[in-house]
VEXNUVO-292224 format. One record per residue: residue number from 1; x, y, z of N, C-alpha, C in turn. Coordinates in nm, 4 decimals. Layout:
<pts>
pos->NUM&n_px->X&n_py->Y&n_pz->Z&ca_px->X&ca_py->Y&ca_pz->Z&c_px->X&c_py->Y&c_pz->Z
...
</pts>
This chain:
<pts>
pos->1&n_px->-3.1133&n_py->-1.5897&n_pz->-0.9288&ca_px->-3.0360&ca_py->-1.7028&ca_pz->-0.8831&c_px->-3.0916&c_py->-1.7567&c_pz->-0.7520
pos->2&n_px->-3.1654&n_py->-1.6872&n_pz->-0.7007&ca_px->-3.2062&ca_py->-1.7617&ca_pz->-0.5828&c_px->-3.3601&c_py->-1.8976&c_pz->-0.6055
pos->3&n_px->-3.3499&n_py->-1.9707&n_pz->-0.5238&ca_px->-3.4198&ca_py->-2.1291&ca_pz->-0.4921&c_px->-3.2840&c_py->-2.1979&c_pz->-0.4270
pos->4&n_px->-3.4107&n_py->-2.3064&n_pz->-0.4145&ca_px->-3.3458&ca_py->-2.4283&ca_pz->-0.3835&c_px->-3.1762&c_py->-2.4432&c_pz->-0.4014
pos->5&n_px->-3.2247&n_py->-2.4092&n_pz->-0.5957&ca_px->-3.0642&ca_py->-2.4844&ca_pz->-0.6330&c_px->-2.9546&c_py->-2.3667&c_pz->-0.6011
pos->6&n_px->-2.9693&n_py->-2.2597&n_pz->-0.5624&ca_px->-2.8788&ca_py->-2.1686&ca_pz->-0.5239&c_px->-2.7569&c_py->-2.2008&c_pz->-0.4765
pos->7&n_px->-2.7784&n_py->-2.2771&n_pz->-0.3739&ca_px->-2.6734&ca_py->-2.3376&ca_pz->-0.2444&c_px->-2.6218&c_py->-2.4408&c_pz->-0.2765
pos->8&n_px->-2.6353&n_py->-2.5248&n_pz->-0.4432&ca_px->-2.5751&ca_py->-2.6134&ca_pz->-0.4694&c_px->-2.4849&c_py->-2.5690&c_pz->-0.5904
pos->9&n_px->-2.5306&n_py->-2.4398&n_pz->-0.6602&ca_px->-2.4648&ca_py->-2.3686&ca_pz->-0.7458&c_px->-2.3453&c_py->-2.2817&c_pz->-0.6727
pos->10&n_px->-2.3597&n_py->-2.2436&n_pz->-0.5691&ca_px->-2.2506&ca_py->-2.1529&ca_pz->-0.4946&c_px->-2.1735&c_py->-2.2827&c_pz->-0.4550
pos->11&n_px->-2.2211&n_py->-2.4230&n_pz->-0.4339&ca_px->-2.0981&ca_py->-2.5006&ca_pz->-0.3772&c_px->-2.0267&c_py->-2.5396&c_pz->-0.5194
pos->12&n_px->-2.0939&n_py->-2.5344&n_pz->-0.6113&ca_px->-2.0231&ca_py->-2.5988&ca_pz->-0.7708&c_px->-1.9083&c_py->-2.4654&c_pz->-0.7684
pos->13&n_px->-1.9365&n_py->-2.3891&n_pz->-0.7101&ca_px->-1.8864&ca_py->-2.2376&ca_pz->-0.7718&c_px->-1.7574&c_py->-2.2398&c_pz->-0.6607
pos->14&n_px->-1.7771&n_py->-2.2439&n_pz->-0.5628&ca_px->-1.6579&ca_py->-2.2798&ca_pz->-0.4599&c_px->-1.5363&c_py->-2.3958&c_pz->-0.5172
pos->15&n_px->-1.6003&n_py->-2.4820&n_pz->-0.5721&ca_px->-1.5537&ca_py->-2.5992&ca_pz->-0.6020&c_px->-1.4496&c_py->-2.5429&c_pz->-0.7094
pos->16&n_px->-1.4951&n_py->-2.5196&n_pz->-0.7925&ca_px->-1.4463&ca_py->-2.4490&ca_pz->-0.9083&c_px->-1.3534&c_py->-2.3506&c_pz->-0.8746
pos->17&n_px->-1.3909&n_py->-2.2467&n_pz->-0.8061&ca_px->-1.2944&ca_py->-2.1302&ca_pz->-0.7631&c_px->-1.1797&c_py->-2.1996&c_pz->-0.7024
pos->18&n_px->-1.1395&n_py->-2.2954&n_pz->-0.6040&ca_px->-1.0581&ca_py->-2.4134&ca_pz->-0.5181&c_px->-0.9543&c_py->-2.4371&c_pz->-0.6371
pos->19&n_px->-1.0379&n_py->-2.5095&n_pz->-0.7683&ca_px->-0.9609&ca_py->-2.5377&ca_pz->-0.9005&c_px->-0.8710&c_py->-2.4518&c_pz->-0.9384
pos->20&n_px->-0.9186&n_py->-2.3341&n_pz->-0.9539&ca_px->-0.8671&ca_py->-2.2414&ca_pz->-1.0803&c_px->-0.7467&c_py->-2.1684&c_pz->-0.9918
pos->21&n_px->-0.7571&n_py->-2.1940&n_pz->-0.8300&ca_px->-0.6537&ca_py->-2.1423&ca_pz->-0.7425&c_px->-0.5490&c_py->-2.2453&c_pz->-0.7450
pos->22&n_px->-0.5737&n_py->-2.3525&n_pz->-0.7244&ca_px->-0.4832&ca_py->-2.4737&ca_pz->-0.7252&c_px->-0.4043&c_py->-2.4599&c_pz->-0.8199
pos->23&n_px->-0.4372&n_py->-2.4433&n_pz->-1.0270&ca_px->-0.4194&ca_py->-2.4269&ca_pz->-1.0881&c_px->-0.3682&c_py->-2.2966&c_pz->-1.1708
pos->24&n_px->-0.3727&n_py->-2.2330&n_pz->-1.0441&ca_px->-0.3674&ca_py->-2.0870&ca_pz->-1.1137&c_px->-0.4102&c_py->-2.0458&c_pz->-1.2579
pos->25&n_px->-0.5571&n_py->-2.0951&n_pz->-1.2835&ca_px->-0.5644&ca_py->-2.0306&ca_pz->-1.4226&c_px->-0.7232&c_py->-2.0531&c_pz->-1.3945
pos->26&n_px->-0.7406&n_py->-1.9100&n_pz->-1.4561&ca_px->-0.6701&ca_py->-1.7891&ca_pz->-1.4358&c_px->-0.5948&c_py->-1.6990&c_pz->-1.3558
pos->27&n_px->-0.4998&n_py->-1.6964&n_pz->-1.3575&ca_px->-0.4360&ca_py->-1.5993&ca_pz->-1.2450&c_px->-0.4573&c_py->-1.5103&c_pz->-1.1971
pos->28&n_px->-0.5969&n_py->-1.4378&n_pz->-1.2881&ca_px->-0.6634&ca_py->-1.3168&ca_pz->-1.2003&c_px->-0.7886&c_py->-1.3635&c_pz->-1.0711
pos->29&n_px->-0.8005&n_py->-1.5244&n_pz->-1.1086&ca_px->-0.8613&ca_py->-1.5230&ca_pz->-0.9437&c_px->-0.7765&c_py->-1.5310&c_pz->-0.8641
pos->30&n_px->-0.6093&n_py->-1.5742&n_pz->-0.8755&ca_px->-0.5286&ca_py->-1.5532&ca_pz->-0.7779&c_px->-0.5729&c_py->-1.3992&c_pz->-0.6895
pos->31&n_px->-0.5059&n_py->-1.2739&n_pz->-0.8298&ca_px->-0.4820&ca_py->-1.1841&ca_pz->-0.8439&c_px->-0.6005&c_py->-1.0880&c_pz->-0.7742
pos->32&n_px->-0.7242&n_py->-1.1665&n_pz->-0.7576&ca_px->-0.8329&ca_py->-1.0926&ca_pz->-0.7541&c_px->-0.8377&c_py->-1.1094&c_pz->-0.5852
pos->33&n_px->-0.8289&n_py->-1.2449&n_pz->-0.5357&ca_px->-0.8060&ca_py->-1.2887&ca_pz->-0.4273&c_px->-0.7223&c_py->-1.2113&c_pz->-0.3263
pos->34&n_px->-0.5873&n_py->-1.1817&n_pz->-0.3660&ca_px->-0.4966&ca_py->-1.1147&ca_pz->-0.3123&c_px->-0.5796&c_py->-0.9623&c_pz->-0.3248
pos->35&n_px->-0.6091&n_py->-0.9057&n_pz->-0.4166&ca_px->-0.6574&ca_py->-0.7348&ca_pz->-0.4287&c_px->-0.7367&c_py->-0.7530&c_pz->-0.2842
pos->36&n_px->-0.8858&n_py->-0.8448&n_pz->-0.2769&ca_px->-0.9516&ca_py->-0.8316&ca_pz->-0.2119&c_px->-0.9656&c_py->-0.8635&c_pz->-0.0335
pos->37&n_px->-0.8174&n_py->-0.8814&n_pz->-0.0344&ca_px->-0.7613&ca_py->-0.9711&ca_pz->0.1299&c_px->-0.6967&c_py->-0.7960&c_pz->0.1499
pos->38&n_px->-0.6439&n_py->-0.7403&n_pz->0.0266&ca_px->-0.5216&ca_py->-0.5875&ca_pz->0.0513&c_px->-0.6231&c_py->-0.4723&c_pz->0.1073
pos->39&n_px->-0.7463&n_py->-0.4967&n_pz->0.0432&ca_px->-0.8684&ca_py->-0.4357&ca_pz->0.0502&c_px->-0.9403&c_py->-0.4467&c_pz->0.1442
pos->40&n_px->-0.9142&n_py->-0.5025&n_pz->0.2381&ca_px->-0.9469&ca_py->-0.5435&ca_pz->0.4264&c_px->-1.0111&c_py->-0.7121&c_pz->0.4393
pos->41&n_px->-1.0933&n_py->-0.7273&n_pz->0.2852&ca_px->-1.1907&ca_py->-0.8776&ca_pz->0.3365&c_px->-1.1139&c_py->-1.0018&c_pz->0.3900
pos->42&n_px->-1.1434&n_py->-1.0893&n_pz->0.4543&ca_px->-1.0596&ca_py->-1.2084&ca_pz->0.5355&c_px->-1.1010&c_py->-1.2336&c_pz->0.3982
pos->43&n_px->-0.9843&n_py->-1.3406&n_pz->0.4235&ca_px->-0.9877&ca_py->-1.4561&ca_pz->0.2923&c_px->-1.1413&c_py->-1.5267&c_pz->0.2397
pos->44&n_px->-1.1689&n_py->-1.5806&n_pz->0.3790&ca_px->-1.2978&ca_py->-1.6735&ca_pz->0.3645&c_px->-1.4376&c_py->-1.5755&c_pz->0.2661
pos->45&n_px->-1.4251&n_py->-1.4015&n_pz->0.3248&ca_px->-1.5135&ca_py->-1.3669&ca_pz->0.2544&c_px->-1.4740&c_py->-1.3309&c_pz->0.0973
pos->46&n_px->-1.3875&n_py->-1.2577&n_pz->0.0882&ca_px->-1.2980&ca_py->-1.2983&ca_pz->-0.0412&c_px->-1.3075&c_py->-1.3999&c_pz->-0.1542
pos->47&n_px->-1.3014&n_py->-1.5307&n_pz->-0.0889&ca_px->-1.3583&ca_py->-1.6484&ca_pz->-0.1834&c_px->-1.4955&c_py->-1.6361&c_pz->-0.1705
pos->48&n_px->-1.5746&n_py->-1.6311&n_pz->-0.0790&ca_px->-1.6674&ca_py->-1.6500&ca_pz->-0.0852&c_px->-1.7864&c_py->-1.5415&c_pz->-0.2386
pos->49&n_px->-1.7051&n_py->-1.4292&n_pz->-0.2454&ca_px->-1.7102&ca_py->-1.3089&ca_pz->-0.3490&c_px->-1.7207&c_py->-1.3500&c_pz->-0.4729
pos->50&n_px->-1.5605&n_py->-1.4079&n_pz->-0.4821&ca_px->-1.5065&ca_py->-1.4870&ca_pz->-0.6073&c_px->-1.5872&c_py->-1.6063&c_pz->-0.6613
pos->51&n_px->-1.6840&n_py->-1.6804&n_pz->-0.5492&ca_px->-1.7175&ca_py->-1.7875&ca_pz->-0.5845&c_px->-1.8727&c_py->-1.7610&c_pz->-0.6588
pos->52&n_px->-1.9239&n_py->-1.6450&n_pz->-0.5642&ca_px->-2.0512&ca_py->-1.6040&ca_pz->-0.6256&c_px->-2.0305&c_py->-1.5246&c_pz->-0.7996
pos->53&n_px->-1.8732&n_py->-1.4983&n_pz->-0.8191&ca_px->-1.9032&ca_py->-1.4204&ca_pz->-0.9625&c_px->-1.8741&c_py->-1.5471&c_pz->-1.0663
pos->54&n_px->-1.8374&n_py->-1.6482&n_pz->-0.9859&ca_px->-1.8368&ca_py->-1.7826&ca_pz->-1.0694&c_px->-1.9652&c_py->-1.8747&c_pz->-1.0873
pos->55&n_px->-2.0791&n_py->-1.8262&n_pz->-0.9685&ca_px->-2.1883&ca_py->-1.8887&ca_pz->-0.9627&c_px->-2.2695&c_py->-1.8179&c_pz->-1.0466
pos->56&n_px->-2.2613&n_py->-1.6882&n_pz->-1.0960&ca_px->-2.3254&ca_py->-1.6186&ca_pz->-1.1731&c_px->-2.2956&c_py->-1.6744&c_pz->-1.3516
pos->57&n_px->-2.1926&n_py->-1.7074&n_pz->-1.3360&ca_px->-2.1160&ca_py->-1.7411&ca_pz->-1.4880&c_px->-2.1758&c_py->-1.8581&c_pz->-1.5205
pos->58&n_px->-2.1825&n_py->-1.9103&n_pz->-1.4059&ca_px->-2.2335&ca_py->-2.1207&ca_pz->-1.4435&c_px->-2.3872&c_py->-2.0501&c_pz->-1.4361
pos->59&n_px->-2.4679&n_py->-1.9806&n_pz->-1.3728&ca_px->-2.6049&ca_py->-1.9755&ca_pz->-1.4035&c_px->-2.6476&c_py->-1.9215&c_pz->-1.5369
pos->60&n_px->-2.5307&n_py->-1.8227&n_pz->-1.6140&ca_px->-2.5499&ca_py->-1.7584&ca_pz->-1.7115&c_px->-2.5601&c_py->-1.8756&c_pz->-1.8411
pos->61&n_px->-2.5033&n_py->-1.9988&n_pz->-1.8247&ca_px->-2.4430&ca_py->-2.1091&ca_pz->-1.9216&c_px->-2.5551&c_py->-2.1727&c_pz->-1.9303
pos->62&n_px->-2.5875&n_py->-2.2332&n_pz->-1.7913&ca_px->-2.7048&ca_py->-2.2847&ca_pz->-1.7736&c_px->-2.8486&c_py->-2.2249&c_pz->-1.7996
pos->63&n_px->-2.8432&n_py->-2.1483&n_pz->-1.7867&ca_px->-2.9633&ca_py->-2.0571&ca_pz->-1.8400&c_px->-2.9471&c_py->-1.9831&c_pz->-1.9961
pos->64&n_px->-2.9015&n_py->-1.9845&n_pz->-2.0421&ca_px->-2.8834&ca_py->-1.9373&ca_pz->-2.1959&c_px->-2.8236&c_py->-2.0644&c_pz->-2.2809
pos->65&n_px->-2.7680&n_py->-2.1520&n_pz->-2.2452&ca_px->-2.7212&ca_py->-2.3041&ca_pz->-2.2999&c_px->-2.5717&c_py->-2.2246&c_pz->-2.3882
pos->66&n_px->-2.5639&n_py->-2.1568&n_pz->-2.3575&ca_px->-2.4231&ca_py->-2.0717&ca_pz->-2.4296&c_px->-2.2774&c_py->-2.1305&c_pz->-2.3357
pos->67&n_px->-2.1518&n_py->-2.1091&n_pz->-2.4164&ca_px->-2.0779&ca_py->-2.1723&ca_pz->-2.3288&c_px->-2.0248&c_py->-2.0453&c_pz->-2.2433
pos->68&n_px->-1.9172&n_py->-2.1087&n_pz->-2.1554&ca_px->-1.8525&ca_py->-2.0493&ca_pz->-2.0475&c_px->-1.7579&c_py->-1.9182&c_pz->-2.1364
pos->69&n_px->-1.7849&n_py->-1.7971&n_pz->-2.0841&ca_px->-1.7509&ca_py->-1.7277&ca_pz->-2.1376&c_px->-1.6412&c_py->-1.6556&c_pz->-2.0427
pos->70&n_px->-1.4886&n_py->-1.6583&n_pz->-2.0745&ca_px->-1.3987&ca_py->-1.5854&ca_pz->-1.9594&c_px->-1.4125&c_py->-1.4517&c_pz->-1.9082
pos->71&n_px->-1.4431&n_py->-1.3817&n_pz->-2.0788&ca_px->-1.3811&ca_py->-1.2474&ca_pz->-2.0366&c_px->-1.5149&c_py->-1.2305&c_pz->-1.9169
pos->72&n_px->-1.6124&n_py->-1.2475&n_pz->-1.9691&ca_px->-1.7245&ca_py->-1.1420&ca_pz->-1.8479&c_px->-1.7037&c_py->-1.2380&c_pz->-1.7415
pos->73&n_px->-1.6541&n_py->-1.3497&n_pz->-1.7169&ca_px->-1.5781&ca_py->-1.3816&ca_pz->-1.5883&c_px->-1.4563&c_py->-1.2962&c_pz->-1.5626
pos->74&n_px->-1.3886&n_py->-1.2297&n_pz->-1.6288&ca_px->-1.2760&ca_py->-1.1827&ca_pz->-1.5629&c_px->-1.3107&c_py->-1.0330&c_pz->-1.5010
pos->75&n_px->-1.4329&n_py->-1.0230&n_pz->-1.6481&ca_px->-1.5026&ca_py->-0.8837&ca_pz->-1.5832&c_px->-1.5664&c_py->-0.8936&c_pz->-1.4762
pos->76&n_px->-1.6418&n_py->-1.0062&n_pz->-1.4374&ca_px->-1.7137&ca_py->-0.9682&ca_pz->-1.3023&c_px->-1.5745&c_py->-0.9664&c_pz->-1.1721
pos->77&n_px->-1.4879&n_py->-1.0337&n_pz->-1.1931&ca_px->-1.4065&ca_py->-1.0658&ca_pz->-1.1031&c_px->-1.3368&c_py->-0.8746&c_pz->-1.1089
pos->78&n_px->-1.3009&n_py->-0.8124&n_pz->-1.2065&ca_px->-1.2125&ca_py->-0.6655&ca_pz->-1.1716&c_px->-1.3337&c_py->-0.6263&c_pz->-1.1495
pos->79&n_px->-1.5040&n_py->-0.6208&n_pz->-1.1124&ca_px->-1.5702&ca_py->-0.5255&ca_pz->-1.0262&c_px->-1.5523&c_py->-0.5774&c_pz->-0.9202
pos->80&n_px->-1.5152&n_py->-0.7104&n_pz->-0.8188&ca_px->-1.5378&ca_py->-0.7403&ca_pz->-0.7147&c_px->-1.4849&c_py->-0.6014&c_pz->-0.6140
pos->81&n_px->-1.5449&n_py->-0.6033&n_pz->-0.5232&ca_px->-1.6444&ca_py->-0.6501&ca_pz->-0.4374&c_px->-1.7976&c_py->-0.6136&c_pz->-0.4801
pos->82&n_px->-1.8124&n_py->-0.5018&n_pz->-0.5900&ca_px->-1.9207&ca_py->-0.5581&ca_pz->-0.6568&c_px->-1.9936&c_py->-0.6222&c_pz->-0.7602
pos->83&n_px->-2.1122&n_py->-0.7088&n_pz->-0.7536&ca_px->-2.1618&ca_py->-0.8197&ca_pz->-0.8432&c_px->-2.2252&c_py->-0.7809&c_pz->-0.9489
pos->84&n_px->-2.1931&n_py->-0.8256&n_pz->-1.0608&ca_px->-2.2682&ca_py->-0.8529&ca_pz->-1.1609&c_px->-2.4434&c_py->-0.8268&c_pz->-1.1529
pos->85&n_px->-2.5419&n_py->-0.7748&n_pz->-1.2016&ca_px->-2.7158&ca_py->-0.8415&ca_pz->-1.1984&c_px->-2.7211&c_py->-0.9353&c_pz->-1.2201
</pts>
């Protein structure tokens, strides 16, 4: 995942994570959010976590042309704080 487009994929991925909080859906990025604030991280790094296991999901789409797949989004989200390869 790293170049150039990295830093425009982590902002799509922020963007997105913003959504799915607004929206609560899924409720396990609420859910994941809250674990990882109980778990000592400030918020900011917290999302920032959440946003990279969402930047991994949009690179996985984009790179395999397959669609958005939840569960191994929900799975990367119950390993946070650690990432996916």
């Amino acid at each position: 995942m790293a170049g150039e487009g990295s830093g425009a994929l982590l902002g799509a991925a922020m963007e997105a994570v913003g959504n799915q909080l607004s929206e609560n859906d899924p409720p396990e990025t609420a859910q994941t959010l809250e674990r990882l604030m109980e778990e000592g991280y400030s918020r900011e790094d917290a999302l920032a976590l959440i946003a990279r296991a969402m930047a991994i999901e949009i690179y996985e789409v984009v790179k395999t042309g397959l669609s958005y797949n939840q569960e191994r989004y929900l799975g990367a989200l119950n390993s946070l704080p650690e990432l996916p390869e």
